[in-house]
PDB file of N, CA, C and O in Angstrom:
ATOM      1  N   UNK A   1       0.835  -1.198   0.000  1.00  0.00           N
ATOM      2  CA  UNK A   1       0.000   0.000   0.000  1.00  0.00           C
ATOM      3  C   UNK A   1       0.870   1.250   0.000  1.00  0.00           C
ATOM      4  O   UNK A   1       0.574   2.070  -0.869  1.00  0.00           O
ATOM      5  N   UNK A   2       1.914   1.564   0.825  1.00  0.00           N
ATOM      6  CA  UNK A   2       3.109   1.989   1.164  1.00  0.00           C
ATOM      7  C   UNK A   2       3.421   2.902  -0.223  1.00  0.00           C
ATOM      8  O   UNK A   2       3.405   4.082  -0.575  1.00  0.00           O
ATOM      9  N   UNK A   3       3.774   1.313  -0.879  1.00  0.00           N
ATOM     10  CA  UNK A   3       3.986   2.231  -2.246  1.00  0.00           C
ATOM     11  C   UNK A   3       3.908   2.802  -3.409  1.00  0.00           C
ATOM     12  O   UNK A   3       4.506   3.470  -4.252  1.00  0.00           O
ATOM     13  N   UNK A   4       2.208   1.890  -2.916  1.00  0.00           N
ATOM     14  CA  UNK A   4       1.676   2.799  -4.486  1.00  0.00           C
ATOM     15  C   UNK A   4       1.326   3.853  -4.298  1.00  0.00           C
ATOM     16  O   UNK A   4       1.305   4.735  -5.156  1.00  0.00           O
ATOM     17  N   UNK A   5       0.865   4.015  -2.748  1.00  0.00           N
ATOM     18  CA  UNK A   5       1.081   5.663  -2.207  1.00  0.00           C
ATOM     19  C   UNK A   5       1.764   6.450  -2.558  1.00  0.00           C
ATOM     20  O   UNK A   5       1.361   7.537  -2.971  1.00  0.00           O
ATOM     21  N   UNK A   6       3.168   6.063  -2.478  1.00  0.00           N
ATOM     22  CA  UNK A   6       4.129   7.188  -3.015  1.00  0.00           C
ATOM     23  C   UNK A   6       4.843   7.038  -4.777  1.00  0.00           C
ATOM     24  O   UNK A   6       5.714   7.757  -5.267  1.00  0.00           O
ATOM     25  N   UNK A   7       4.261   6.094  -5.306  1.00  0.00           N
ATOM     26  CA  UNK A   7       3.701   6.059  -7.006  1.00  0.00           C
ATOM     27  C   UNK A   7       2.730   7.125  -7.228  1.00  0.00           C
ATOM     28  O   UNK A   7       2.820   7.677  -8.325  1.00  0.00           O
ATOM     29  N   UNK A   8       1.614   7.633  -6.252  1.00  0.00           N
ATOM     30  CA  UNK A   8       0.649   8.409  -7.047  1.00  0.00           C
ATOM     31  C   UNK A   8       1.042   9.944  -6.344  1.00  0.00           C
ATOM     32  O   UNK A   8       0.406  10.948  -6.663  1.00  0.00           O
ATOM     33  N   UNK A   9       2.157   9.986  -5.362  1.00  0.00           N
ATOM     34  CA  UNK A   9       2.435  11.142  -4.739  1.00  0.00           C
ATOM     35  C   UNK A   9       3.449  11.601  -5.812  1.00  0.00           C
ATOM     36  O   UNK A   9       3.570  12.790  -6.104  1.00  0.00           O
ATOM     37  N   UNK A  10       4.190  10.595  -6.402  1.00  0.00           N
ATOM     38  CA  UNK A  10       5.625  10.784  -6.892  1.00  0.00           C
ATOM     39  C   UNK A  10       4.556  11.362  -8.058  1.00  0.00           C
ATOM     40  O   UNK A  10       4.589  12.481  -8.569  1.00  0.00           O
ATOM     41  N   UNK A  11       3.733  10.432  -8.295  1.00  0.00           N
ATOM     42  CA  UNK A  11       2.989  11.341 -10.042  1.00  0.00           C
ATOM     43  C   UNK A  11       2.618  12.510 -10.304  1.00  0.00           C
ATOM     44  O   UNK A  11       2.885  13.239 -11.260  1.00  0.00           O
ATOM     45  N   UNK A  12       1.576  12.758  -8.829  1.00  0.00           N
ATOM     46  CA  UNK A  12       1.439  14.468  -8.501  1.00  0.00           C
ATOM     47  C   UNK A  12       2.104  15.652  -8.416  1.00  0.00           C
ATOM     48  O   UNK A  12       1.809  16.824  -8.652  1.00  0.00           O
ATOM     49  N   UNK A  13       3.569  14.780  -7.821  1.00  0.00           N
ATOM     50  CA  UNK A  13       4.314  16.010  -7.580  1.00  0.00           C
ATOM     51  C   UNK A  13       5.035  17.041  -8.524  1.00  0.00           C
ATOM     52  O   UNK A  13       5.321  18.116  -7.996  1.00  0.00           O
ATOM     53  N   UNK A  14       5.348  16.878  -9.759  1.00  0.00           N
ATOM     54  CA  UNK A  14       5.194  17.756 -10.893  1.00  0.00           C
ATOM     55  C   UNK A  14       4.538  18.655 -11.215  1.00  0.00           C
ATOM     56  O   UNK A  14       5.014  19.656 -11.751  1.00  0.00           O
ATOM     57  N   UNK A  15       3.476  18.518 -10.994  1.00  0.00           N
ATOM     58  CA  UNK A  15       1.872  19.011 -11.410  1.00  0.00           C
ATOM     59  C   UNK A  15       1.384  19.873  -9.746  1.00  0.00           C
ATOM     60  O   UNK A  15       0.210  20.050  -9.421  1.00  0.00           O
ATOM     61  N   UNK A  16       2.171  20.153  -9.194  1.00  0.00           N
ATOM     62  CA  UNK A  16       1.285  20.426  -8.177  1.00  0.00           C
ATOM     63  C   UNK A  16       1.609  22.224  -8.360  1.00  0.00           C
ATOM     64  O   UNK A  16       0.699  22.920  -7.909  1.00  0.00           O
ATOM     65  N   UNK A  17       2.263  22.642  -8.694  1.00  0.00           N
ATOM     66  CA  UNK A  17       2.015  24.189  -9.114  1.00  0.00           C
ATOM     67  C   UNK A  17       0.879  24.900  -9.855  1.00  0.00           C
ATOM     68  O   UNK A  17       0.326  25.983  -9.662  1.00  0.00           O
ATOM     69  N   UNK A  18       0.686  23.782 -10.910  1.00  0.00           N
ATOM     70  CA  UNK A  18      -0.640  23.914 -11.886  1.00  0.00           C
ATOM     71  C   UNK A  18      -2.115  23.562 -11.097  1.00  0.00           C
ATOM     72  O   UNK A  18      -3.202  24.132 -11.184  1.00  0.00           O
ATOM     73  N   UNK A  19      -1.758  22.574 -10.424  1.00  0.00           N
ATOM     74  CA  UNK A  19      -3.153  22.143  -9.189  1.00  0.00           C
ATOM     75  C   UNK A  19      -2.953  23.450  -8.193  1.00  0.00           C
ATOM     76  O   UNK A  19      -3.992  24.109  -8.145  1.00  0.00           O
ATOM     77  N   UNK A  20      -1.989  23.939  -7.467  1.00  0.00           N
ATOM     78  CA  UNK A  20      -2.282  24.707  -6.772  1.00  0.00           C
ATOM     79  C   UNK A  20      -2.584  26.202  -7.243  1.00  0.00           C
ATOM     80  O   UNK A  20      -3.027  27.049  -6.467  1.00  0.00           O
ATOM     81  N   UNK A  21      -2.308  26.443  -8.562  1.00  0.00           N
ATOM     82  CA  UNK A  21      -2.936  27.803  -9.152  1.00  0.00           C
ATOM     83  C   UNK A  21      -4.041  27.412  -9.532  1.00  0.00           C
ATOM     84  O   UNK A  21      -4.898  28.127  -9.012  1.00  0.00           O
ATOM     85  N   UNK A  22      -4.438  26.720 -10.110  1.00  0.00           N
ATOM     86  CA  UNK A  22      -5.913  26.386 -10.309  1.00  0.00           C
ATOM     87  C   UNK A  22      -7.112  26.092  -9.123  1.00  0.00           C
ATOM     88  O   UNK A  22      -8.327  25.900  -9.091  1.00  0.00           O
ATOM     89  N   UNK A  23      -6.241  26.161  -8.401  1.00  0.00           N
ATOM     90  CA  UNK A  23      -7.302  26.105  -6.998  1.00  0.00           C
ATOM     91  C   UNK A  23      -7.087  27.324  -6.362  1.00  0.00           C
ATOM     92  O   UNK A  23      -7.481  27.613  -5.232  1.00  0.00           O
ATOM     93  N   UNK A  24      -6.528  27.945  -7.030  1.00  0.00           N
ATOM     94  CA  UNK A  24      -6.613  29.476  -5.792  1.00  0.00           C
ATOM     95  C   UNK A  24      -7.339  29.992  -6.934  1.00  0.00           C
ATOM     96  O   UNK A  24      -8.370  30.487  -6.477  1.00  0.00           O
ATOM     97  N   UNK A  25      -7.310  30.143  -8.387  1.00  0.00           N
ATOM     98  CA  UNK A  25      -8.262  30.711  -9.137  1.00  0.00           C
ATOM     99  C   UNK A  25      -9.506  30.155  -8.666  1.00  0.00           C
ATOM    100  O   UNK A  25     -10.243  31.085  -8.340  1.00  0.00           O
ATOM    101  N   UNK A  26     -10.092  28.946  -8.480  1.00  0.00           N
ATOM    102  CA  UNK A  26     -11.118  28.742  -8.596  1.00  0.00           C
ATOM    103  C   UNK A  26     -11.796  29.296  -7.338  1.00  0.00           C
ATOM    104  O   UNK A  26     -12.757  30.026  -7.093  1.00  0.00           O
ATOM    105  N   UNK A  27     -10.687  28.492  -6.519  1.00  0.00           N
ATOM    106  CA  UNK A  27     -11.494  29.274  -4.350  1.00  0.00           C
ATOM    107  C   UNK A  27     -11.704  30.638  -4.547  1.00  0.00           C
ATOM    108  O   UNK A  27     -12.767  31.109  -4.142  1.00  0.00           O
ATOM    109  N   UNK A  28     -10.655  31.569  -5.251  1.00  0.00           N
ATOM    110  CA  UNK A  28     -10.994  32.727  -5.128  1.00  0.00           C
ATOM    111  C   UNK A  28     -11.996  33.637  -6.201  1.00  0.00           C
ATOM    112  O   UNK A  28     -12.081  34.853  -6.029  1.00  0.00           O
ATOM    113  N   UNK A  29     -12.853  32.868  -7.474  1.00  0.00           N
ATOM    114  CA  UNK A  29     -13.787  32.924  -8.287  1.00  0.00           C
ATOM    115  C   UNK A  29     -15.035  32.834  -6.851  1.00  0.00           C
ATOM    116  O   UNK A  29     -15.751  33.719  -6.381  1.00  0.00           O
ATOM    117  N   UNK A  30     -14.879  31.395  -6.479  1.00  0.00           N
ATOM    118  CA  UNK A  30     -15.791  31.139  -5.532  1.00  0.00           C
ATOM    119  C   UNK A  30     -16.248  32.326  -4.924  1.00  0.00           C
ATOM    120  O   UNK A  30     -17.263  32.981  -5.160  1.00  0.00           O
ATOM    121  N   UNK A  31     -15.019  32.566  -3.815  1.00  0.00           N
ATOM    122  CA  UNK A  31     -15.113  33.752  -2.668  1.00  0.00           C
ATOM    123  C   UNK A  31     -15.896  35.044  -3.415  1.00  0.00           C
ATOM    124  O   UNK A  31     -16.710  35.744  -2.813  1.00  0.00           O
ATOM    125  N   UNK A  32     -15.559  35.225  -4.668  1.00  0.00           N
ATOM    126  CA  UNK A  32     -16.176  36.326  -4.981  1.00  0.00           C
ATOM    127  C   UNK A  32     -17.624  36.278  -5.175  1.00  0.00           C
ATOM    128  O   UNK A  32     -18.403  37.134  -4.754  1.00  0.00           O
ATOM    129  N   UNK A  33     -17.939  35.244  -5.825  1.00  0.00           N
ATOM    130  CA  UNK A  33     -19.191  34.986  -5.553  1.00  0.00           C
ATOM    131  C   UNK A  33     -20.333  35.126  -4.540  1.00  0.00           C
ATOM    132  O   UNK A  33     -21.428  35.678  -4.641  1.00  0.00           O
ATOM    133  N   UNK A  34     -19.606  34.294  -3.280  1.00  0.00           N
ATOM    134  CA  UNK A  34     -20.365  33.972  -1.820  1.00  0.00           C
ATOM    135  C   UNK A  34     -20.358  35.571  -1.386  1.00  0.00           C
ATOM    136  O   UNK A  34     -21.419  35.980  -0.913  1.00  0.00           O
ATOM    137  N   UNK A  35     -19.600  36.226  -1.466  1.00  0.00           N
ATOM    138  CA  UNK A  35     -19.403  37.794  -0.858  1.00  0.00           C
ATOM    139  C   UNK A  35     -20.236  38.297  -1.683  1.00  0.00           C
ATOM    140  O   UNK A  35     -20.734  39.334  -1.244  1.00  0.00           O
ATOM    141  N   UNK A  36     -20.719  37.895  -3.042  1.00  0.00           N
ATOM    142  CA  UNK A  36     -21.295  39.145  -3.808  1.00  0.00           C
ATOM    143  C   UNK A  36     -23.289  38.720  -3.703  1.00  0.00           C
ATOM    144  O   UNK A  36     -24.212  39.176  -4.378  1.00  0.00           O
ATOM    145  N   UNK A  37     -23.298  37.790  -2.672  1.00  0.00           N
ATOM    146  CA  UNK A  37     -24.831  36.891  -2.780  1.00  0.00           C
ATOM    147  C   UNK A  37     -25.475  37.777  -2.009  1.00  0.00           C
ATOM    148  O   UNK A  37     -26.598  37.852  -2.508  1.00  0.00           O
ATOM    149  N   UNK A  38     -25.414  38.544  -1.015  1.00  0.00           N
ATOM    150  CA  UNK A  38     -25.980  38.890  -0.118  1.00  0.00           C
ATOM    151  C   UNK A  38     -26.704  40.492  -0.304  1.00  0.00           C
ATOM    152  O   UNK A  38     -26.255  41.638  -0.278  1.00  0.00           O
ATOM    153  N   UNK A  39     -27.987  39.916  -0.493  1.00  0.00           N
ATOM    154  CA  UNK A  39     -28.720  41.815  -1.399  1.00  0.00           C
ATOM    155  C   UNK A  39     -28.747  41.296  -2.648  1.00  0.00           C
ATOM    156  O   UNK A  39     -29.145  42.145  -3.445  1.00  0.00           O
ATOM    157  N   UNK A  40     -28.442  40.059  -3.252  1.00  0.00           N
ATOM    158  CA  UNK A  40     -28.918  40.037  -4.603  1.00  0.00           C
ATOM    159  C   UNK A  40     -30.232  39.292  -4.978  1.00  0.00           C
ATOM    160  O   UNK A  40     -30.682  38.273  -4.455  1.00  0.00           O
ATOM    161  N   UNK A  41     -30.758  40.042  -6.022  1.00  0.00           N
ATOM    162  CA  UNK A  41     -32.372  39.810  -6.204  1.00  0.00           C
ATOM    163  C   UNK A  41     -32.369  38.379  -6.608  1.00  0.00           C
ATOM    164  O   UNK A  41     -33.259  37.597  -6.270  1.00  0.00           O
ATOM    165  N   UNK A  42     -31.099  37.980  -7.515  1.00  0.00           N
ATOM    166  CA  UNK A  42     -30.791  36.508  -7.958  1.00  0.00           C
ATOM    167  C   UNK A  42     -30.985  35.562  -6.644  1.00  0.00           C
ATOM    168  O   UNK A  42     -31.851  34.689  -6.574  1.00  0.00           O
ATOM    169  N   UNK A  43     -30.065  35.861  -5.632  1.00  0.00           N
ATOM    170  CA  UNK A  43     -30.665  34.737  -4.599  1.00  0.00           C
ATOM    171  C   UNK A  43     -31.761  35.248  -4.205  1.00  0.00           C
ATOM    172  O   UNK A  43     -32.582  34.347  -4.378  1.00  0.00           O
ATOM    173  N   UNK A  44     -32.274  36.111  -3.794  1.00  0.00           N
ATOM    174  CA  UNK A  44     -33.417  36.310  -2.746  1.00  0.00           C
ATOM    175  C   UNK A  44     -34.372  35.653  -3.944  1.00  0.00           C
ATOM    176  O   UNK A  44     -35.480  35.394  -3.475  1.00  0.00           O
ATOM    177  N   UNK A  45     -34.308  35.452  -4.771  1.00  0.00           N
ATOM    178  CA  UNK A  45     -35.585  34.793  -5.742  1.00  0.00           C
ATOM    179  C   UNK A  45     -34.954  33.483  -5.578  1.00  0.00           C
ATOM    180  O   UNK A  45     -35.897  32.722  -5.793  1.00  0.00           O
ATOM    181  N   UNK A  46     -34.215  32.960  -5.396  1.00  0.00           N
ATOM    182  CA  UNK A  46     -33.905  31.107  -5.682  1.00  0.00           C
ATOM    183  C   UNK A  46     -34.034  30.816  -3.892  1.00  0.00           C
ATOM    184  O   UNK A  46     -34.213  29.660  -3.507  1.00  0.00           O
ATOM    185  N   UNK A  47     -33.928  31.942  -2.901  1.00  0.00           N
ATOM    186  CA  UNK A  47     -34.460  31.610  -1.617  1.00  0.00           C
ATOM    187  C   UNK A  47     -35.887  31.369  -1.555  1.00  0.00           C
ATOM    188  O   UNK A  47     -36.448  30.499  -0.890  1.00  0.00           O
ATOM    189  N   UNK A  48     -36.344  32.114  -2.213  1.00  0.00           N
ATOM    190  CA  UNK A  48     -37.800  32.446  -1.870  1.00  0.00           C
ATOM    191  C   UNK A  48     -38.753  31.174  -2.924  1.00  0.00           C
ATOM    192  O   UNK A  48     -39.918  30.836  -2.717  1.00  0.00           O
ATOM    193  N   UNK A  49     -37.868  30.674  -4.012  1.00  0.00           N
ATOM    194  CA  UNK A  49     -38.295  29.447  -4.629  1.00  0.00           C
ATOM    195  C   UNK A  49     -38.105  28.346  -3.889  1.00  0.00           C
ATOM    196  O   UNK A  49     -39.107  27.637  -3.801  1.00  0.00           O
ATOM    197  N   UNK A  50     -37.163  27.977  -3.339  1.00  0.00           N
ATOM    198  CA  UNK A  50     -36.588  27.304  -2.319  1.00  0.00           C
ATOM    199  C   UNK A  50     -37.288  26.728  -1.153  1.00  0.00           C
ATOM    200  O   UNK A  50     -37.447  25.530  -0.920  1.00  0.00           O
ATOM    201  N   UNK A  51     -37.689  27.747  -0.442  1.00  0.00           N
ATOM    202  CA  UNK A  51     -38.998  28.137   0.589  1.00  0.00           C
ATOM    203  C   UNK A  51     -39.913  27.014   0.150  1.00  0.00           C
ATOM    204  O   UNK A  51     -40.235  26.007   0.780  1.00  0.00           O
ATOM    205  N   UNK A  52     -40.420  27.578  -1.619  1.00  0.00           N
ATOM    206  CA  UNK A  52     -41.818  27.109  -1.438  1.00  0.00           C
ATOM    207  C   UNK A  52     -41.497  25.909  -2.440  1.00  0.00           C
ATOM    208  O   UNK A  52     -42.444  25.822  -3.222  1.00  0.00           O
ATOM    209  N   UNK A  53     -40.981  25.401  -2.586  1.00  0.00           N
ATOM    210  CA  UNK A  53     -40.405  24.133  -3.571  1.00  0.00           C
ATOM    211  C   UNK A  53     -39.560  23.296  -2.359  1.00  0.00           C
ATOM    212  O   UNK A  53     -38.653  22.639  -2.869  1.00  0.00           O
ATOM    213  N   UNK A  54     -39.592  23.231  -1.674  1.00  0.00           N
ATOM    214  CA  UNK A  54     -38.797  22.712  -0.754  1.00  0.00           C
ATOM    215  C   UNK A  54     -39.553  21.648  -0.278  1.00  0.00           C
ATOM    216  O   UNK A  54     -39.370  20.593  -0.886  1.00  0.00           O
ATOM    217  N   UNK A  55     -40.386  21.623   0.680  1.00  0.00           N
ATOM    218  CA  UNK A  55     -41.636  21.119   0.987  1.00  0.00           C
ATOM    219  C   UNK A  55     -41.730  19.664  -0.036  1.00  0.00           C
ATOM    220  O   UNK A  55     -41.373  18.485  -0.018  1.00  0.00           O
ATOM    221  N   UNK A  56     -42.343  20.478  -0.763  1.00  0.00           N
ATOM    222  CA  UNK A  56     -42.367  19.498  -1.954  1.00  0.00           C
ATOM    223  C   UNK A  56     -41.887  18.811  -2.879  1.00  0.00           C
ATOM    224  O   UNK A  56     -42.482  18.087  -3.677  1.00  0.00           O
ATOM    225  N   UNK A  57     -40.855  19.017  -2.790  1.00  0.00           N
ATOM    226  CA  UNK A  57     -39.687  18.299  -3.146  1.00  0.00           C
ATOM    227  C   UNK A  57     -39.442  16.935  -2.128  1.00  0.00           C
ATOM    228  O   UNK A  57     -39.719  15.799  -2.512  1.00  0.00           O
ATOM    229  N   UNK A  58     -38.814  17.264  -0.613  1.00  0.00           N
ATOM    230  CA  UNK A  58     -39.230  16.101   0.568  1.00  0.00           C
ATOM    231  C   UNK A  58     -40.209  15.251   0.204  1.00  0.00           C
ATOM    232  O   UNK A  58     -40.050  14.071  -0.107  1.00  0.00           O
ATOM    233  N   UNK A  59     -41.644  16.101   0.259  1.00  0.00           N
ATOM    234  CA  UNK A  59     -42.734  14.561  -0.265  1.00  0.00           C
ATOM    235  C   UNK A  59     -42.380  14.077  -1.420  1.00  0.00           C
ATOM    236  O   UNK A  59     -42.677  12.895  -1.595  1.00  0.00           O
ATOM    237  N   UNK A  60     -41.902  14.554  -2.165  1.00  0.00           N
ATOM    238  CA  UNK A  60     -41.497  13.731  -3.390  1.00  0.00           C
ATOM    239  C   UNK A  60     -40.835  12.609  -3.361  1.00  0.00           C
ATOM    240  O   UNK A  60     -41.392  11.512  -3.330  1.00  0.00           O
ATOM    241  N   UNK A  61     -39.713  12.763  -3.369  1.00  0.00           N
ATOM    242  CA  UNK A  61     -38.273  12.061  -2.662  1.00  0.00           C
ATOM    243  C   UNK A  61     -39.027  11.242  -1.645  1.00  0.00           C
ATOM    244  O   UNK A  61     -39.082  10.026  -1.824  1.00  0.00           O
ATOM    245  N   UNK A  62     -39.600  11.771  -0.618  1.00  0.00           N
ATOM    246  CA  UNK A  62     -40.185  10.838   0.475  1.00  0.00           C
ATOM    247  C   UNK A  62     -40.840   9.558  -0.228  1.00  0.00           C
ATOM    248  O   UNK A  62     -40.337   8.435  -0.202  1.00  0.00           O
ATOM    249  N   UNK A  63     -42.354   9.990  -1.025  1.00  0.00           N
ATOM    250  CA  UNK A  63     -42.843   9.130  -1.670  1.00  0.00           C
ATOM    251  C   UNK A  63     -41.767   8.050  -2.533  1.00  0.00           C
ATOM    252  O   UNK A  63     -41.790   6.822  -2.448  1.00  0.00           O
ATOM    253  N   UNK A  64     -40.990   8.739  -3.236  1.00  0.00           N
ATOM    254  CA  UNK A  64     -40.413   7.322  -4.336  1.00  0.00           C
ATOM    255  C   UNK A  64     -39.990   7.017  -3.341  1.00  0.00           C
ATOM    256  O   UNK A  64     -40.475   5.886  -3.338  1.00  0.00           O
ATOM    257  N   UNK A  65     -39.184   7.100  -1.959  1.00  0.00           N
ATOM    258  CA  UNK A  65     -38.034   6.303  -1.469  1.00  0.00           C
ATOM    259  C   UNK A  65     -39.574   5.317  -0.625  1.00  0.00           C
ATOM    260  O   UNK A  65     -38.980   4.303  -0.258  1.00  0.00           O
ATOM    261  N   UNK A  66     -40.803   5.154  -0.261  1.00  0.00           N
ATOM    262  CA  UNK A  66     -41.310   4.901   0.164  1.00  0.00           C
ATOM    263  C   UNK A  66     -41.686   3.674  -0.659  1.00  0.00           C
ATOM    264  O   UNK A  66     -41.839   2.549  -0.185  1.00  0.00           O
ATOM    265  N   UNK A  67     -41.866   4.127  -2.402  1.00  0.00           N
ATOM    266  CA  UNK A  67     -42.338   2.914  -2.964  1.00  0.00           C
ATOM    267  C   UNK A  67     -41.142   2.093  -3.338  1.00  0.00           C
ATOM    268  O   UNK A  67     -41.474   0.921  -3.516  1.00  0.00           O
ATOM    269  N   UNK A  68     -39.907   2.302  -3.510  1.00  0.00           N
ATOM    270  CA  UNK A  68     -39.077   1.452  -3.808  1.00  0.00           C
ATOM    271  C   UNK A  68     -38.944   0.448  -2.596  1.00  0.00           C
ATOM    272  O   UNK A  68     -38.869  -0.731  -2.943  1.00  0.00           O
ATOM    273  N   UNK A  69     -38.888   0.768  -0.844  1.00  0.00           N
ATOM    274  CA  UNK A  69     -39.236   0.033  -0.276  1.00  0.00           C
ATOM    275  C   UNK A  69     -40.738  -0.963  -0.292  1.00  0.00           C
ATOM    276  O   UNK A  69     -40.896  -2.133   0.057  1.00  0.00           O
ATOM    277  N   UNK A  70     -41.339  -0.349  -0.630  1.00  0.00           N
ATOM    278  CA  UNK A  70     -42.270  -1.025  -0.827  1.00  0.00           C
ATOM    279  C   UNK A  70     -42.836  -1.943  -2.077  1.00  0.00           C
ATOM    280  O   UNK A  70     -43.884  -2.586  -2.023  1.00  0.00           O
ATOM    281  N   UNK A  71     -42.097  -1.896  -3.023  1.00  0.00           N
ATOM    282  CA  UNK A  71     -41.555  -2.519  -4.270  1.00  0.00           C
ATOM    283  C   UNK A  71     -40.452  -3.584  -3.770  1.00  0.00           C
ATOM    284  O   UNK A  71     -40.439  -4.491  -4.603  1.00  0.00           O
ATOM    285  N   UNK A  72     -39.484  -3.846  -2.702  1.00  0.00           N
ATOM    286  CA  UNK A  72     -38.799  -4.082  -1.982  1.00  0.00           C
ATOM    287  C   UNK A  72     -39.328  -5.510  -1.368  1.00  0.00           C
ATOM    288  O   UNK A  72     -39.141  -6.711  -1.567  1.00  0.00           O
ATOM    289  N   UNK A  73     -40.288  -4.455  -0.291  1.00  0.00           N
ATOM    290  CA  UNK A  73     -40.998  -5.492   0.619  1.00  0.00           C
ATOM    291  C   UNK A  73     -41.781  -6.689  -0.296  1.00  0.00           C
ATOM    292  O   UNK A  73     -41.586  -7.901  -0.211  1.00  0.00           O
ATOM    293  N   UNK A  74     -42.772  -5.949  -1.241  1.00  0.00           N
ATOM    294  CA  UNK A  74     -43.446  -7.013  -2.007  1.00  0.00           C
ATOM    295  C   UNK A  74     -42.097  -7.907  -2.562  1.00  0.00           C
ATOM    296  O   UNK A  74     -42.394  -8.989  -2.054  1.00  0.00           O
ATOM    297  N   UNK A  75     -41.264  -8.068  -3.022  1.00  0.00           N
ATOM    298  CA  UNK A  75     -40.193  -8.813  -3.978  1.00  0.00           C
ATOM    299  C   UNK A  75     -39.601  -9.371  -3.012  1.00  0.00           C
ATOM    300  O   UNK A  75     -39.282 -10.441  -3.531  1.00  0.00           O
ATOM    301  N   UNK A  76     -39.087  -9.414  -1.576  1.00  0.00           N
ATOM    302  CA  UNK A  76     -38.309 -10.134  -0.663  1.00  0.00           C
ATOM    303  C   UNK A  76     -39.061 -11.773  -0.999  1.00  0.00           C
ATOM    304  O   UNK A  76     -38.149 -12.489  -1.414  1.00  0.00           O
ATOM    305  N   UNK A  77     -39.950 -12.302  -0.967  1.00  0.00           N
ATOM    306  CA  UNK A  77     -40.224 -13.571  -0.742  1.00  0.00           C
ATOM    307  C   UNK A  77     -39.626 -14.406  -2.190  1.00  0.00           C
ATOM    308  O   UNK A  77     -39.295 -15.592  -2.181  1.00  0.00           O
ATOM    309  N   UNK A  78     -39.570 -13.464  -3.463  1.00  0.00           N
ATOM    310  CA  UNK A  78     -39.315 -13.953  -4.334  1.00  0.00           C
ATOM    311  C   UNK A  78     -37.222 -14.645  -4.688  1.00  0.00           C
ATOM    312  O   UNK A  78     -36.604 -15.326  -5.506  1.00  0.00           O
ATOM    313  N   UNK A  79     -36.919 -13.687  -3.157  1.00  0.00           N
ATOM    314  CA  UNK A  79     -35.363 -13.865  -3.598  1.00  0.00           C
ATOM    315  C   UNK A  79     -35.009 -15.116  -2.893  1.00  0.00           C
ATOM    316  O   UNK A  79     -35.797 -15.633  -2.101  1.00  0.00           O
ATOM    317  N   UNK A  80     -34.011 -15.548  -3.117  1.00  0.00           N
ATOM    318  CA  UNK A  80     -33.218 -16.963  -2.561  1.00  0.00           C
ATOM    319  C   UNK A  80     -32.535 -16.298  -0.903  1.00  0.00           C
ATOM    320  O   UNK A  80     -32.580 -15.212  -0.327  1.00  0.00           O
ATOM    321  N   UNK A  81     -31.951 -17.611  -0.625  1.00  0.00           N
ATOM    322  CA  UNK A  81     -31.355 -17.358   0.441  1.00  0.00           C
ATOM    323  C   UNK A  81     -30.257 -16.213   0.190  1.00  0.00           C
ATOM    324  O   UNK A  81     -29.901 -15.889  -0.943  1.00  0.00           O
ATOM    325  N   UNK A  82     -29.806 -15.692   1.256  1.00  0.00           N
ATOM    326  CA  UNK A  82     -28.358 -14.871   1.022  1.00  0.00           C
ATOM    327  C   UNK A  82     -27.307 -15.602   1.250  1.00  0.00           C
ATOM    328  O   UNK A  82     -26.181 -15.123   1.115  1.00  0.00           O
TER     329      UNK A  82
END
């Protein structure tokens, strides 16, 4: 295990200037973002959809995960031993 560990460290390590500028571009794309959300009509409308789509979304999700168990339950007698 040891060393394929340091096979995929040894592979990275070239590349890690290009991984680490590309991750400060991206974190700091991010950051600008999260700082620029607050007072914008863009979120306060995907909050306020959110709100009321939310709800209903849960029963949704609730329901299928309800019938696949229950699609489940009916089919258990049909399977073999484990």
């Amino acid at each position: 295990i040891f060393k394929g560990m340091a096979g995929v460290i040894q592979a990275f390590l070239p590349h890690m200037d290009d991984i680490s500028r590309t991750m400060q571009r991206i974190t700091g794309r991010f950051a600008d973002w999260g700082t620029g959300l607050k007072g914008s009509p863009e979120c306060e409308r995907f909050l306020a959809y959110a709100a009321k789509m939310g709800p209903k979304l849960a029963s949704t999700l609730g329901d299928i995960g309800s019938a696949f168990y229950q699609v489940a339950k009916a089919l258990s007698p049909l399977s073999g031993p484990v």
